[in-house]
VOSEVEX-238763 format. One record per residue (C-alpha): residue in three letters; residue number from 1; chain; x, y, z. Coordinates in nm, 3 decimals. Layout:
<recs>
  res    n  chain        u        v        w
  Ala  NUM      A        X        Y        Z
...
</recs>
This chain:
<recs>
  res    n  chain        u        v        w
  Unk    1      A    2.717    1.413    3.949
  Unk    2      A    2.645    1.253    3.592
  Unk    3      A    2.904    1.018    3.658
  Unk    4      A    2.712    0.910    3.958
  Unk    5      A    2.420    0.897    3.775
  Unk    6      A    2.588    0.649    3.487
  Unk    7      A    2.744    0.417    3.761
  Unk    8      A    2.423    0.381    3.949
  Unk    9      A    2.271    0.184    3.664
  Unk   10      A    2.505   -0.015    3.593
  Unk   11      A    2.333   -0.229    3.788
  Unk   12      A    2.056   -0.299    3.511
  Unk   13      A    2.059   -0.589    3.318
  Unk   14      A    2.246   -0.552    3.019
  Unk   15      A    2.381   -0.212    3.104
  Unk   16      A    2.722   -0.247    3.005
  Unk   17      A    2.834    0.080    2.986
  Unk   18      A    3.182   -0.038    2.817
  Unk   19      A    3.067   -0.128    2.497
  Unk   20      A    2.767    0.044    2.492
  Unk   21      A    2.545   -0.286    2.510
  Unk   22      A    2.198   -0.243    2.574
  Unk   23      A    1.835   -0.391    2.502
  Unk   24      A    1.677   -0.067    2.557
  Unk   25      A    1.804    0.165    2.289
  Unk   26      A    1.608    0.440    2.471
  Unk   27      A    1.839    0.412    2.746
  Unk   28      A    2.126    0.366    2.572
  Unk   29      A    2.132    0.662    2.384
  Unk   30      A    2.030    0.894    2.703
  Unk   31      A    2.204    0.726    2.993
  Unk   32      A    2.470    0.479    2.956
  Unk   33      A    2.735    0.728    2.790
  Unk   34      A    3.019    0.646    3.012
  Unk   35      A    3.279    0.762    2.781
  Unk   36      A    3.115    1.126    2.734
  Unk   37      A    3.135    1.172    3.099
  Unk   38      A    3.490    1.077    3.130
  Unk   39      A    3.607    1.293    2.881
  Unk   40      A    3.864    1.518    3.072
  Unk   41      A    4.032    1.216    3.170
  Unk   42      A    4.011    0.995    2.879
  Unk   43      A    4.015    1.256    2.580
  Unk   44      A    3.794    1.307    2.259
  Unk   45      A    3.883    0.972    2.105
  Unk   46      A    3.697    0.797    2.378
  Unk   47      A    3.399    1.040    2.358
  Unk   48      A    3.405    0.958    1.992
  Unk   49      A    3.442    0.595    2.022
  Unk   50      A    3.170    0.607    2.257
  Unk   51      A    2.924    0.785    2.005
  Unk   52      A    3.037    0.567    1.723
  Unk   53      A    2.927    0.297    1.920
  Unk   54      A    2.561    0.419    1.984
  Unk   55      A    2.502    0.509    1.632
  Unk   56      A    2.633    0.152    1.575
  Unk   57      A    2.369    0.016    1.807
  Unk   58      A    2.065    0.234    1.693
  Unk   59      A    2.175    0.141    1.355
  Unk   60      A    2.157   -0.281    1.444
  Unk   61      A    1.788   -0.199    1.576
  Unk   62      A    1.623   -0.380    1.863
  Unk   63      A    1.639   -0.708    1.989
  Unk   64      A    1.431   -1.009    1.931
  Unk   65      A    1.308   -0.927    2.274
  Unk   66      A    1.251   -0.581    2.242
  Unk   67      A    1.102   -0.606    1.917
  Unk   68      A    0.856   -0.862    1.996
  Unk   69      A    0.732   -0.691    2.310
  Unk   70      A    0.702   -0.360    2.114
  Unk   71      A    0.478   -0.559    1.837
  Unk   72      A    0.248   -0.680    2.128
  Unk   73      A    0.193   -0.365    2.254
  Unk   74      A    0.192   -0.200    1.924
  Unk   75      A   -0.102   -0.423    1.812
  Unk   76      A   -0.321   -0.395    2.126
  Unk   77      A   -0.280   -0.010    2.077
  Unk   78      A   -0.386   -0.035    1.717
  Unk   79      A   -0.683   -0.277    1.808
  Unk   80      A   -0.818   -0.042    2.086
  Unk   81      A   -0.790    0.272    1.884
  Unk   82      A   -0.920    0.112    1.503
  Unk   83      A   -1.255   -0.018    1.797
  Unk   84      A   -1.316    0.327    1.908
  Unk   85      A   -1.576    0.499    1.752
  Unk   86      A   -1.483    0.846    1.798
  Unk   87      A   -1.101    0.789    1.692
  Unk   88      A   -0.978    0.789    1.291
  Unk   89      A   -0.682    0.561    1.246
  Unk   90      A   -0.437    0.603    0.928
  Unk   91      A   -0.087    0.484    0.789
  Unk   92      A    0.184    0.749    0.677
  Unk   93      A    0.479    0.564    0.478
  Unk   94      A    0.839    0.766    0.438
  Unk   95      A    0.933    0.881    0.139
  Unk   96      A    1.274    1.080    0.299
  Unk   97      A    1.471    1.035    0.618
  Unk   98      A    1.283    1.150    0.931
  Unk   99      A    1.443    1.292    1.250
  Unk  100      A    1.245    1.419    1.506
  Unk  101      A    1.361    1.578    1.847
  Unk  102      A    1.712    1.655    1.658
  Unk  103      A    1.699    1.991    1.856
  Unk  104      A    1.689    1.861    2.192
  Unk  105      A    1.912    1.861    2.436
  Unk  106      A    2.135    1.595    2.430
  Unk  107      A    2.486    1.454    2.532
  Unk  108      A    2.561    1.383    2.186
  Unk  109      A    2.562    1.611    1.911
  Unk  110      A    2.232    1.489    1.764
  Unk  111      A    1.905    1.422    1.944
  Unk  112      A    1.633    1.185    1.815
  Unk  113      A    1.291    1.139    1.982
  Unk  114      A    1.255    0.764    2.090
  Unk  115      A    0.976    0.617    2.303
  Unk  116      A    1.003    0.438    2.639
  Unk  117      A    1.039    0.160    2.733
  Unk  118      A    1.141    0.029    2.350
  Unk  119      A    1.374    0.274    2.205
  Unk  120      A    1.136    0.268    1.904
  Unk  121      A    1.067    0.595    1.702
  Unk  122      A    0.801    0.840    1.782
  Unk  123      A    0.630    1.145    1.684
  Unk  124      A    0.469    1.313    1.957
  Unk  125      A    0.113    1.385    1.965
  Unk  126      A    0.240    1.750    2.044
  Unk  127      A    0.432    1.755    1.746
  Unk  128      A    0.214    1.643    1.545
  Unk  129      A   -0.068    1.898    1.669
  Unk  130      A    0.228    2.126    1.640
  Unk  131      A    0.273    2.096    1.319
  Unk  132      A   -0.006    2.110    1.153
  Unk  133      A   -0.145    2.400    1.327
  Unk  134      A    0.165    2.625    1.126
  Unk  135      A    0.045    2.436    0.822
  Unk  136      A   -0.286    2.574    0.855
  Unk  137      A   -0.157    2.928    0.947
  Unk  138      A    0.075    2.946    0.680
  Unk  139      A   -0.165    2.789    0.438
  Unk  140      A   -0.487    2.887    0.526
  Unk  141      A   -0.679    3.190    0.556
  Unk  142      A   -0.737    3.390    0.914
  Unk  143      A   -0.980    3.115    1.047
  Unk  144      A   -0.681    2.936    1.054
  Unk  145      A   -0.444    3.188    1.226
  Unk  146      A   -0.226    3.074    1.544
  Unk  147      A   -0.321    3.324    1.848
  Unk  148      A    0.080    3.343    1.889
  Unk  149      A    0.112    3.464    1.551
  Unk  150      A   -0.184    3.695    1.529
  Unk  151      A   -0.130    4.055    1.556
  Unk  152      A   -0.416    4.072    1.799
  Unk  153      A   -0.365    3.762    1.993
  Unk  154      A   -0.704    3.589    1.858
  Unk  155      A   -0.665    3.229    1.697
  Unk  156      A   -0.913    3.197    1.422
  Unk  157      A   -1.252    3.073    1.449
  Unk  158      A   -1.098    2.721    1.312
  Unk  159      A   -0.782    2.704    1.445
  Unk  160      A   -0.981    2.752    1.860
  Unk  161      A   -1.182    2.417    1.767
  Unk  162      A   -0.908    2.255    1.625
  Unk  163      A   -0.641    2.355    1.793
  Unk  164      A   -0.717    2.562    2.091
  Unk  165      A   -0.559    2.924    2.145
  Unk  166      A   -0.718    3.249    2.281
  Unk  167      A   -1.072    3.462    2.161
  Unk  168      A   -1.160    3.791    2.146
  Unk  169      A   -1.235    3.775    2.516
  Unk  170      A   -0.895    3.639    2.603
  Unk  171      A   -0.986    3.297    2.714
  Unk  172      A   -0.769    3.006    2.634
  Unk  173      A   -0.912    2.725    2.442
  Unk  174      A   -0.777    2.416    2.461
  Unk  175      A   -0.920    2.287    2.121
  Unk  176      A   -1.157    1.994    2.026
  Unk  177      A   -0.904    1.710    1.881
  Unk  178      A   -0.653    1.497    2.076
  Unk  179      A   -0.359    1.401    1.853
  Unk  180      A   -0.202    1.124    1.969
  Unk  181      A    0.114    1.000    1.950
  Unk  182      A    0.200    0.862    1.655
  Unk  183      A    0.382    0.523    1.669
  Unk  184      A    0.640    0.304    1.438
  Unk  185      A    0.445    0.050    1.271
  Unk  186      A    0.683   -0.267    1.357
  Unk  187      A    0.778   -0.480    1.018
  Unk  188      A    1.142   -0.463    1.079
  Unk  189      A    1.388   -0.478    1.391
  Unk  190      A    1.596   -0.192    1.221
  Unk  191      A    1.413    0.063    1.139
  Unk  192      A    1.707    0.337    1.199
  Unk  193      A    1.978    0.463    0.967
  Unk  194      A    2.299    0.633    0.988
  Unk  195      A    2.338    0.979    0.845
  Unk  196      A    2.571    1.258    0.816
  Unk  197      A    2.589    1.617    0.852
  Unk  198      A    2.924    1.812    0.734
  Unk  199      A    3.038    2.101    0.894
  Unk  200      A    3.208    2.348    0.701
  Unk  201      A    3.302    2.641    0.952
  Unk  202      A    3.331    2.528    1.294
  Unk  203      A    3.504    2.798    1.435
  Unk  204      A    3.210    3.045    1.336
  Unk  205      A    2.903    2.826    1.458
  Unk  206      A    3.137    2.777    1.784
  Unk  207      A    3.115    3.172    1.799
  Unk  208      A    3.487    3.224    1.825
  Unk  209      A    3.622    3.581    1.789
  Unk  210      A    3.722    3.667    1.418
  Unk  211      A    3.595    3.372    1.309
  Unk  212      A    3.365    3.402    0.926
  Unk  213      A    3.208    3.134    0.738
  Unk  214      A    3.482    3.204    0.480
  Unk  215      A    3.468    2.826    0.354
  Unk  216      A    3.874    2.784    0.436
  Unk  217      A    3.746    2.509    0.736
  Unk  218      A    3.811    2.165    0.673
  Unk  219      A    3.483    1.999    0.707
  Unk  220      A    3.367    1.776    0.928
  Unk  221      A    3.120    1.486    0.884
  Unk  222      A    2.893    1.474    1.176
  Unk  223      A    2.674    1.154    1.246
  Unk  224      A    2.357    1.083    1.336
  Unk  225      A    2.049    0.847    1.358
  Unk  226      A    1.695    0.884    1.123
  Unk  227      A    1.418    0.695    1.088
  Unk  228      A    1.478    0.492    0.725
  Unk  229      A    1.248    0.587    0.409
  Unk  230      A    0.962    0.278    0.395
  Unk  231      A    0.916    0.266    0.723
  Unk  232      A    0.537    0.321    0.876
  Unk  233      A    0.374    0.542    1.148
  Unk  234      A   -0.006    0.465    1.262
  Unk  235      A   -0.131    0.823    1.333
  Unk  236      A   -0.499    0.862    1.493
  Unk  237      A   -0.690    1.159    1.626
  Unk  238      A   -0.972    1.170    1.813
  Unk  239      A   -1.273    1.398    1.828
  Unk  240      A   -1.577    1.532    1.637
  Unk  241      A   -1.605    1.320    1.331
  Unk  242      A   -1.600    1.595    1.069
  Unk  243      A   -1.319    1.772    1.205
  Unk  244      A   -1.127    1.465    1.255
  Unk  245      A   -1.173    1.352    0.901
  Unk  246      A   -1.030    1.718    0.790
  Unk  247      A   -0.784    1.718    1.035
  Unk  248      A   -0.671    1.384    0.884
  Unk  249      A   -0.699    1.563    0.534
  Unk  250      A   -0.471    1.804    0.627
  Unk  251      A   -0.234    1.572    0.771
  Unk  252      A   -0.181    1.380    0.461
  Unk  253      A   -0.111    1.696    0.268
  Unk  254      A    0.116    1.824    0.557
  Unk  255      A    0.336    1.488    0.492
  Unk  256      A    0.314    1.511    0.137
  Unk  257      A    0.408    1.862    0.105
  Unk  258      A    0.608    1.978    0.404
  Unk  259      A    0.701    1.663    0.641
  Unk  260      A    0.753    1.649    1.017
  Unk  261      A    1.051    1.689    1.197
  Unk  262      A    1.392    1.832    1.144
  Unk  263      A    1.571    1.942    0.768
  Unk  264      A    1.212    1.935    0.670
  Unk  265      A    1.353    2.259    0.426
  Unk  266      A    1.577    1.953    0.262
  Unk  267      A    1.353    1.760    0.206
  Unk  268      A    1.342    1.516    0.489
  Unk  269      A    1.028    1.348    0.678
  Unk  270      A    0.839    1.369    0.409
  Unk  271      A    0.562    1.049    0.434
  Unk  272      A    0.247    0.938    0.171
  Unk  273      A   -0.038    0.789    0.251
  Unk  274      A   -0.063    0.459    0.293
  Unk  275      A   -0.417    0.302    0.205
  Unk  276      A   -0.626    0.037    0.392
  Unk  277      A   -0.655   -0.279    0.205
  Unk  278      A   -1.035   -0.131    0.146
  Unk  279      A   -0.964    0.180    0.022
  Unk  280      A   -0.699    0.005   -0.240
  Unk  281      A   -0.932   -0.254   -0.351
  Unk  282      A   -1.202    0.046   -0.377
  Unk  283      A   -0.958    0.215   -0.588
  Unk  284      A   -0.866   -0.103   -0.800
  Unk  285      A   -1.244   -0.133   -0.895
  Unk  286      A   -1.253    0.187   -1.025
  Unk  287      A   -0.939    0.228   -1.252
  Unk  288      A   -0.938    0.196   -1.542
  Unk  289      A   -0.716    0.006   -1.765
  Unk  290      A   -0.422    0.298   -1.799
  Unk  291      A   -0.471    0.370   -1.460
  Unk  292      A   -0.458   -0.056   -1.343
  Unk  293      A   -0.132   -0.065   -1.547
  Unk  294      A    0.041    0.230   -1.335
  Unk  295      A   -0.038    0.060   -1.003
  Unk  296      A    0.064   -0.245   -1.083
  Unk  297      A    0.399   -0.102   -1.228
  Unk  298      A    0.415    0.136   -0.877
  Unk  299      A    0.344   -0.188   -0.690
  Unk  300      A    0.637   -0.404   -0.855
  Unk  301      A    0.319   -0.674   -0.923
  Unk  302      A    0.039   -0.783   -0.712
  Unk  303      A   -0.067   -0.696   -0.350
  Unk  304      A   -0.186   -1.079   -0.189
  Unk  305      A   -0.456   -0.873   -0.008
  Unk  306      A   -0.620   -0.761   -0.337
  Unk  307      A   -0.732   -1.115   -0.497
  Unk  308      A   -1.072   -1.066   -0.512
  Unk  309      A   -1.049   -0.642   -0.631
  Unk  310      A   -0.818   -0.823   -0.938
  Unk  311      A   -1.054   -1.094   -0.974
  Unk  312      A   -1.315   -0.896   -1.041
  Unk  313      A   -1.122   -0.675   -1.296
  Unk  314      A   -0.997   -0.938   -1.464
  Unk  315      A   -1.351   -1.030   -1.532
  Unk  316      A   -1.474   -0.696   -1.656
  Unk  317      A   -1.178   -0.563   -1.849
  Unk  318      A   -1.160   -0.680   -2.217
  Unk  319      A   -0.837   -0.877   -2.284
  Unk  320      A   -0.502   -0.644   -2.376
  Unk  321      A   -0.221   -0.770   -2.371
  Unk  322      A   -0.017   -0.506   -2.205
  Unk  323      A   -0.267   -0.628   -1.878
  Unk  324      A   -0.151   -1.020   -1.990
  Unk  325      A   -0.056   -1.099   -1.642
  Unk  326      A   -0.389   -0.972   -1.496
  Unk  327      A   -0.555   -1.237   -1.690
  Unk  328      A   -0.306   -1.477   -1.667
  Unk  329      A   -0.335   -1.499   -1.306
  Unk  330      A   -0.723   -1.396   -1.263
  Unk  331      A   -0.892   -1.467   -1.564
  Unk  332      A   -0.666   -1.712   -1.749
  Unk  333      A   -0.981   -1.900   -1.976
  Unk  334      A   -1.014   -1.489   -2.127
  Unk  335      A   -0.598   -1.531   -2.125
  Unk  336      A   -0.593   -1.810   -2.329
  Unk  337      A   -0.896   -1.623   -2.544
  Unk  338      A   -0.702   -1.334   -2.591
  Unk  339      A   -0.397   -1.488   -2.695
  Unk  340      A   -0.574   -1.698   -2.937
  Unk  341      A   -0.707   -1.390   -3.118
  Unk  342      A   -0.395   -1.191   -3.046
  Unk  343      A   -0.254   -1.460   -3.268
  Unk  344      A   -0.452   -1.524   -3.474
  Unk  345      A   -0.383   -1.881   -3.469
  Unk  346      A   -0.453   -2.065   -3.796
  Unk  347      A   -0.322   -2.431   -3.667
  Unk  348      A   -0.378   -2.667   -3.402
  Unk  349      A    0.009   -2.650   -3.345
  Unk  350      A   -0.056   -2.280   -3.282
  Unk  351      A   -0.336   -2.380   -3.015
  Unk  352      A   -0.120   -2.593   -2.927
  Unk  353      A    0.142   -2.375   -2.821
  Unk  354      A   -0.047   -2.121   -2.631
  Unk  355      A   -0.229   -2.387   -2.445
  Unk  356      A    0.081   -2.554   -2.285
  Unk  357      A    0.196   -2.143   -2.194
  Unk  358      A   -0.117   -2.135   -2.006
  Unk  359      A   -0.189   -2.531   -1.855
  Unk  360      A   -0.114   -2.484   -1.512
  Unk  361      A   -0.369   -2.197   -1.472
  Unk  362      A   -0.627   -2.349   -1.697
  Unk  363      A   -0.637   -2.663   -1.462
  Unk  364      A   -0.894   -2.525   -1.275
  Unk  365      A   -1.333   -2.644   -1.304
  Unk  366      A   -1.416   -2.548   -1.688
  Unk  367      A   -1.775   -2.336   -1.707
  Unk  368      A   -1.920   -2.448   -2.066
  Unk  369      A   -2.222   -2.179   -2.004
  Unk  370      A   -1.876   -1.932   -1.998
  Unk  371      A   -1.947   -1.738   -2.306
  Unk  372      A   -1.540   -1.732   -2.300
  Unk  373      A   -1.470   -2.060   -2.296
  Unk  374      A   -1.829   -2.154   -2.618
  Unk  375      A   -1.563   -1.887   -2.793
  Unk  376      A   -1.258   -2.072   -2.743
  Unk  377      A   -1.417   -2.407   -2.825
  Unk  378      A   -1.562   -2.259   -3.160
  Unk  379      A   -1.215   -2.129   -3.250
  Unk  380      A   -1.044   -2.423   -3.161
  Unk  381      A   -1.239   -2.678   -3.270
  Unk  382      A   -1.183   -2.648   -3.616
  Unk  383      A   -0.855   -2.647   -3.622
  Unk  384      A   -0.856   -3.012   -3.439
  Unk  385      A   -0.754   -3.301   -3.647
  Unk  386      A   -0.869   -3.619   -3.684
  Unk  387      A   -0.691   -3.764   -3.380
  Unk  388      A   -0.807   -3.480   -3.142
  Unk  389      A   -1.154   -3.513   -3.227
  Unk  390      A   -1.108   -3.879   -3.164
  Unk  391      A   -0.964   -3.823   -2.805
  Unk  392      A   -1.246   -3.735   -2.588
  Unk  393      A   -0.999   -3.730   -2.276
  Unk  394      A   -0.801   -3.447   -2.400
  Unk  395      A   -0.859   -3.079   -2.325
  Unk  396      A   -1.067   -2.974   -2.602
  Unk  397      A   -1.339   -3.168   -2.513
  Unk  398      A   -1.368   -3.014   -2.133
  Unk  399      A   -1.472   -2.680   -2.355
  Unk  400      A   -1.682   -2.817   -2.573
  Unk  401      A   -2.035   -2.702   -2.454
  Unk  402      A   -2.369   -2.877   -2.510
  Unk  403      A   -2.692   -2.716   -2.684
  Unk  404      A   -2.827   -2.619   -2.372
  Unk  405      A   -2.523   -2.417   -2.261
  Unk  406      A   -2.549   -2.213   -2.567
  Unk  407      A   -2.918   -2.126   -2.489
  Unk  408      A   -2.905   -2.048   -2.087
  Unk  409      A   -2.924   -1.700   -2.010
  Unk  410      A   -3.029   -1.580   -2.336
  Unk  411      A   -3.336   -1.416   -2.410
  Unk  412      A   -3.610   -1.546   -2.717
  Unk  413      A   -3.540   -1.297   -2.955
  Unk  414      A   -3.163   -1.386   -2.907
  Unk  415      A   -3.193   -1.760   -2.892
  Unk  416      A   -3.396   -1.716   -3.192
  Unk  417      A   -3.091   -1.520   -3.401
  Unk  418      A   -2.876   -1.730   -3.269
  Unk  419      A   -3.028   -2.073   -3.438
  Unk  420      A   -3.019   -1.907   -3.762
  Unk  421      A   -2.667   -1.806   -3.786
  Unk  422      A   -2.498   -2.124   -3.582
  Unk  423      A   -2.276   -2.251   -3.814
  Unk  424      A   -2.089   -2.496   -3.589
  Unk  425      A   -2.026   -2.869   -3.629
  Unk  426      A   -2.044   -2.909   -3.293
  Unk  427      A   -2.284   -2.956   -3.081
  Unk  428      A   -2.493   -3.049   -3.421
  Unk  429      A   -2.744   -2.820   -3.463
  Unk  430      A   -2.993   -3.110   -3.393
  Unk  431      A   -2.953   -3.131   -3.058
  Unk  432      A   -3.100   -2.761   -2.992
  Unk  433      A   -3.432   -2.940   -3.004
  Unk  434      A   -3.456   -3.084   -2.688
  Unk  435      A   -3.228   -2.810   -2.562
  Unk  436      A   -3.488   -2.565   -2.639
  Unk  437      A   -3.757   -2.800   -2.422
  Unk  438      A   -3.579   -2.853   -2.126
  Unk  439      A   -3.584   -2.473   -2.065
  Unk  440      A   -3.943   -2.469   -1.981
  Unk  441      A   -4.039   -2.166   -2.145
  Unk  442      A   -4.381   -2.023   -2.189
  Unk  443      A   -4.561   -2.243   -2.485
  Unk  444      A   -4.569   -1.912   -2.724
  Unk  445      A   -4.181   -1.898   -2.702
  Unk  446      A   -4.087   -2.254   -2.721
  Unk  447      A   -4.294   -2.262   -3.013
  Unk  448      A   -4.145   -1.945   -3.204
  Unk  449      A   -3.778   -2.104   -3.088
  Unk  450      A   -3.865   -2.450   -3.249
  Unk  451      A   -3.978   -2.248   -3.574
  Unk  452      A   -3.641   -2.082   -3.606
  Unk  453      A   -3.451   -2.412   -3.519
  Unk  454      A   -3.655   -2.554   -3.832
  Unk  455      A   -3.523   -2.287   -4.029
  Unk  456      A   -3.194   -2.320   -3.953
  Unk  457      A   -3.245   -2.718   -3.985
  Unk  458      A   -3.391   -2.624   -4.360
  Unk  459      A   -3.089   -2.396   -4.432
  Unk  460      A   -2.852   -2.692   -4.317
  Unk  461      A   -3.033   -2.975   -4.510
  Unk  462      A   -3.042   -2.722   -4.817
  Unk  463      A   -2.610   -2.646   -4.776
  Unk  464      A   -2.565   -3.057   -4.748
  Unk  465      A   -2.753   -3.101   -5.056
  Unk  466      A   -2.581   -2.854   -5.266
  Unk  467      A   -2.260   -3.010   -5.156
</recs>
C-alpha cells in the first residue's frame, strides 16, 4: 500500500525516488523513501543508504528556486503582519541546535517539523502556545496554572485569557491570543545541519527479554537533521495589546531559559532576542562608554544600519582611545584631537604623522566654528615652520578659523573672558574688532566686548614692548 503510494508520485517533477532528488525537501523527507519501503527485499543497507541520502539533501538546503519563492512569500507574510495593528512582530536568533517535531511519527528514525510547500523549518503556532503555557505553570504562580495540571481542573485566572482552559463552572475557554506560526527568517539556502545521537543499549530500548542498560552494547551513532545555531525565526502574536506585549515577554525568557523543541534538557533550541534596528540604535544612545565597548566587541565591529546611533555617540563621548575606531570612523576631526593630546605631540613631524594615519577620513568639509577643529588649529599651529605657514594650500590652513568663528555661539560674558586670555598668533587679536561688529549685538554688549578687546589689545602692546 505505501509502495503504491511512493510509485504514484513519481510522476512529479523532480521526484526521483532513486537518488532521493527533490526540490521540495518537505516531500522528500515524508514521501519519496523508496528504499525504506523495499526493505524486505533489498535489506538494511538500502534503507540506510536511502536515509543517508535525505540527511544529505536536508543538509545541501533548498534550491535557488525553492529558496527564492520561500523569500517572496516570507516577506509578504512579514509585511502584512509588521502592518497590522493588533499583531506584535519579533526576531528569536539560535544560540543551540533546534529540532522540533523529533517525536513524530516518521519513516525514519528522526522526525523534524518542516512547512509546506518549501521544506523550510517551522515552529507551530501550537507549539509555541504550547510551550509557553508549561513555562508559565511551572514558573508562575496559580493564575498561571494549566486546567490539565490543576488538581481541580480550573486554569488560572491568567492562564483562561491567555491561553484558554476550563473555570470554575466547567466551561472551556479558548483564550485571548493567537500564536502564530513561527517562520525561518530566509538569509541562507541551508539552514539545516546534521547531527547525531548514539545509542548505547539497543537491545533494552528495543524491549527485548533480559535485556539491561548494562553499557556492554556497542553504540550506535544515529543521524538526524536540526535547525543550525544563527539562524532566525519571526514569531508574532496577536491580540489585546498588553497581553501580547507580556506574552512576548515571556517568550523571550522562555527561549533564553528553556528553548523550544526537543533535548531542550541538553541544552538545545535555545534562541535570544534579536533587536529591531530601533531598539539597537535606542540602546546605542544610551550606553555608556564600558557598555559601547562590549557591543561593539559582541558585534565583531559595526552594524551598517546603526550610522547615525554611532554618529551621534561619537559626537557626545569624550575621546578614549580604547573607543579609537568610534571616532575614527564617526568623529575623525575629535580622532585626530585625541590623538594629538594622547601624544602629546611636541613637533610638526609628530602632527605630521598622525595626520597622514587619519587623511582619508579627514577629507571631508572642515567646520572652523567646530570648537574641535579652533583646538586642533591652536595646537598645531605652533608647531608649523616657516614653510607651512608659508603654504596656504596645505591642510593647516583649512583649520585655521577666523575671529568671527571664535566668537559665534558664545555668550558676552564668555566672549568677554575669552579676549583677555587669547594668546594666539593667529587670527591676530586685531581682527576681533570687526568680528565683534558683525555680530549685531545689542549696543550695551558690543560696547562692553570692544572694552575687553582694548584690554587685551593693551596687554599685547604692553608684552611687545617688554620684548
Amino acid at each position: 500500500m505505501i509502495s503504491s503510494v511512493r510509485k504514484a508520485v513519481q510522476c512529479f517533477p523532480g521526484a526521483n525516488t532513486s537518488s532521493q532528488s527533490t526540490e521540495n525537501l518537505s516531500l522528500l523527507f515524508n514521501k519519496l523513501c523508496f528504499g525504506i519501503d523495499e526493505r524486505r527485499e533489498t535489506g538494511e543497507k538500502r534503507e540506510t543508504a536511502c536515509k543517508e541520502a535525505v540527511l544529505t539533501s536536508l543538509e545541501k538546503g533548498l534550491s535557488k528556486n525553492t529558496f527564492s519563492l520561500y523569500k517572496h512569500s516570507f516577506a509578504l507574510r512579514r509585511k502584512e503582519l509588521e502592518d497590522n495593528p493588533a499583531v506584535v512582530c519579533f526576531e528569536l536568533r539560535l544560540t543551540s541546535p533546534l529540532v522540533v517535531g523529533m517525536g513524530d511519527q516518521n519513516i525514519h528514525e528522526f522526525g523534524i517539523t518542516l512547512q509546506y510547500p518549501w521544506g523550510t523549518p517551522l515552529i507551530p503556532g501550537s507549539a509555541v502556545k504550547g510551550a509557553l503555557s508549561s513555562f508559565a505553570h511551572r514558573n508562575g504562580d496559580t493564575d498561571w496554572q494549566k486546567s490539565a495540571l490543576a488538581a481541580d481542573g480550573v486554569a488560572g485566572k491568567n492562564s483562561r485569557v491567555m491561553f484558554g482552559g476550563g473555570d470554575e463552572e466547567g466551561r472551556a475557554n479558548g483564550g485571548f491570543l493567537d500564536f502564530l506560526d513561527a517562520w525561518w527568517v530566509p538569509k541562507t539556502t541551508s539552514p539545516f545541519k546534521r547531527d547525531i545521537i548514539t545509542v548505547h543499549n539497543g537491545p533494552y530500548y528495543r524491549g527485548e527479554d533480559g535485556a539491561w542498560p548494562d553499557g556492554i552494547e556497542s553504540p550506535i551513532p544515529n543521524g538526524f537533521i536540526v535547525v543550525a545555531p544563527e539562524e532566525c525565526f519571526f514569531f508574532s502574536i496577536r491580540g489585546e495589546k498588553g497581553w501580547r506585549e507580556l506574552a512576548k515577554k515571556m517568550l523571550v525568557k522562555l527561549g533564553a531559559e528553556c528553548g523550544f523543541g526537543a533535548k531542550t534538557r541538553v541544552g538545545y533550541g535555545r534562541f535570544k532576542y534579536k533587536y529591531t534596528s530601533h531598539e539597537v540604535a535606542v540602546r546605542i544612545k544610551a550606553m555608556k562608554a564600558d557598555e559601547l565597548k562590549a557591543f561593539l566587541e559582541e558585534k565583531n565591529g559595526f552594524p551598517s544600519d546603526q550610522q547615525d546611533a554611532f554618529t551621534e555617540k561619537a559626537q557626545e563621548l569624550p575621546y578614549e582611545k580604547r573607543l579609537d575606531e568610534l571616532f575614527h570612523r564617526y568623529c575623525p576631526v575629535k580622532a585626530f584631537l585625541g590623538r594629538l593630546e594622547e601624544a602629546s605631540v611636541s613637533s610638526w613631524q609628530d602632527v605630521s604623522t598622525i595626520y597622514k594615519q587619519l587623511k582619508k577620513r579627514l577629507r571631508t568639509e572642515v567646520d572652523t566654528r567646530d570648537p574641535l577643529v579652533q583646538q586642533i588649529f591652536a595646537l598645531c599651529e605652533p608647531l608649523a615652520g616657516e614653510q607651512q605657514r608659508k603654504d596656504r594650500e596645505m591642510w593647516l590652513w583649512k583649520y585655521a578659523p577666523a575671529a568671527v568663528d571664535y566668537l559665534t555661539g558664545r555668550s558676552t560674558d564668555e566672549i568677554c573672558n575669552f579676549l583677555l586670555e587669547y594668546n594666539q598668533a593667529y587670527p591676530p587679536l586685531a581682527d576681533f574688532a570687526e568680528a565683534i561688529k558683525s555680530l549685531e549685538a545689542d549696543g550695551k554688549s558690543e560696547k562692553e566686548m570692544l572694552e575687553y578687546w582694548e584690554m587685551g589689545m593693551d596687554e599685547l602692546n604692553l608684552e611687545v614692548n617688554k620684548k
